[in-house]
C-alpha positions in Angstrom: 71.0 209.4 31.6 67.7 210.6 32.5 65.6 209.2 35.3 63.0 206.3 33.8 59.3 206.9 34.2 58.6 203.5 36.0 61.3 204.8 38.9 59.0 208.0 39.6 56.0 205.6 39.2 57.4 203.3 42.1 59.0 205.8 44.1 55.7 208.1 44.3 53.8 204.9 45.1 55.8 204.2 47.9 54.8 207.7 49.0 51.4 208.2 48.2 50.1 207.8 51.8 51.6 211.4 52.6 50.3 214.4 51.8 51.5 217.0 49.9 54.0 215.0 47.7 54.2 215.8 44.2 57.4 215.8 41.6 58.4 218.1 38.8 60.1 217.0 35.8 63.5 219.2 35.0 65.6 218.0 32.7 65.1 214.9 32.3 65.0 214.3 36.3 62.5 215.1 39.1 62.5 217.3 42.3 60.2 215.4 45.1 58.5 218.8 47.1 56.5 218.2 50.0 54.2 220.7 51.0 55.9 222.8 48.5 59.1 222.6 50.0 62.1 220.8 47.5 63.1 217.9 49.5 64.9 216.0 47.7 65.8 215.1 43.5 65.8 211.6 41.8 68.3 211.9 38.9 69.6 208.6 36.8 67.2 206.8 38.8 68.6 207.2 42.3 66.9 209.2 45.8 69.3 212.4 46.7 67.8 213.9 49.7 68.4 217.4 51.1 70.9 217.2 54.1 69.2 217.8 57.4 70.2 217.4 60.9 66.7 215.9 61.6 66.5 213.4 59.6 70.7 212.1 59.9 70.0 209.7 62.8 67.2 208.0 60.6 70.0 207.1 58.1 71.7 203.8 58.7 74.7 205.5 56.8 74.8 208.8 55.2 76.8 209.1 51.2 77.5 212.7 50.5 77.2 213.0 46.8 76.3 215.2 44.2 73.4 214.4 42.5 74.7 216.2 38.9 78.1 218.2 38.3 77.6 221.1 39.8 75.4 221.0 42.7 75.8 221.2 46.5 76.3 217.6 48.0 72.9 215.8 49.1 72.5 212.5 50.6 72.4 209.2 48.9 69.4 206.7 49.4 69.7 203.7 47.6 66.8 202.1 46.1 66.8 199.4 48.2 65.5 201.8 51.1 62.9 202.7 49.4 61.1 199.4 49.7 60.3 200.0 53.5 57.4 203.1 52.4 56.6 203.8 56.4 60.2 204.6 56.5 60.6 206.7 53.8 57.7 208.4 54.2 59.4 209.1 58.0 62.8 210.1 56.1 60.7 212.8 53.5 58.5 214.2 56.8 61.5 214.9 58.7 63.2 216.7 55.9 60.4 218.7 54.8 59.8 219.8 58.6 63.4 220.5 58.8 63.3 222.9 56.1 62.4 226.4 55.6 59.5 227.7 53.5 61.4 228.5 50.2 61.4 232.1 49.8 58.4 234.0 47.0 59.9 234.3 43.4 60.1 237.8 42.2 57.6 238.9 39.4 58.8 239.0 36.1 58.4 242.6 34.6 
């Protein structure tokens, strides 16, 4: 099941006073980046955020899921979190500060 248009619509919404946030569409789902950096993916319609040790004490309870078969866990944040935007806009700043620069991509010969 892919992710529905008006869930991207809200959720960026609900971040549009940051900047830097942007989404890509993959598949069917979305990878949030902030200032470049992958912080997190939206797939069937729910927030996975990138584990950090920043951002766990700004989670009343961390889920460790996966957000498709496959992938490394990442933390679960239900939609009902997303309603309070100076929050999540808190929880997305912490990660993307927690984070590395993702390395360059090699050139394709």
């Amino acid at each position: 099941m892919a992710t529905a248009q008006d869930t991207m619509t809200y959720l960026l919404d609900q971040l549009a006073d940051l900047a830097g946030v942007r989404a890509r569409k993959m598949f069917g789902e979305y990878c949030l980046y902030m200032a470049d950096k992958p912080v997190a993916l939206v797939c069937d319609d729910q927030l996975y955020l990138k584990p950090t040790d920043a951002v766990r004490t700004l989670l009343p309870q961390v889920v460790e899921v996966c957000p498709y078969p496959g992938a490394k866990p990442y933390w679960l944040i239900t939609a009902d979190l997303w309603e309070d935007r100076a929050w999540l806009g808190r929880l997305l700043q912490a990660t993307e500060r927690a984070l590395p620069m993702p390395l360059p991509r090699k050139e394709k010969r």
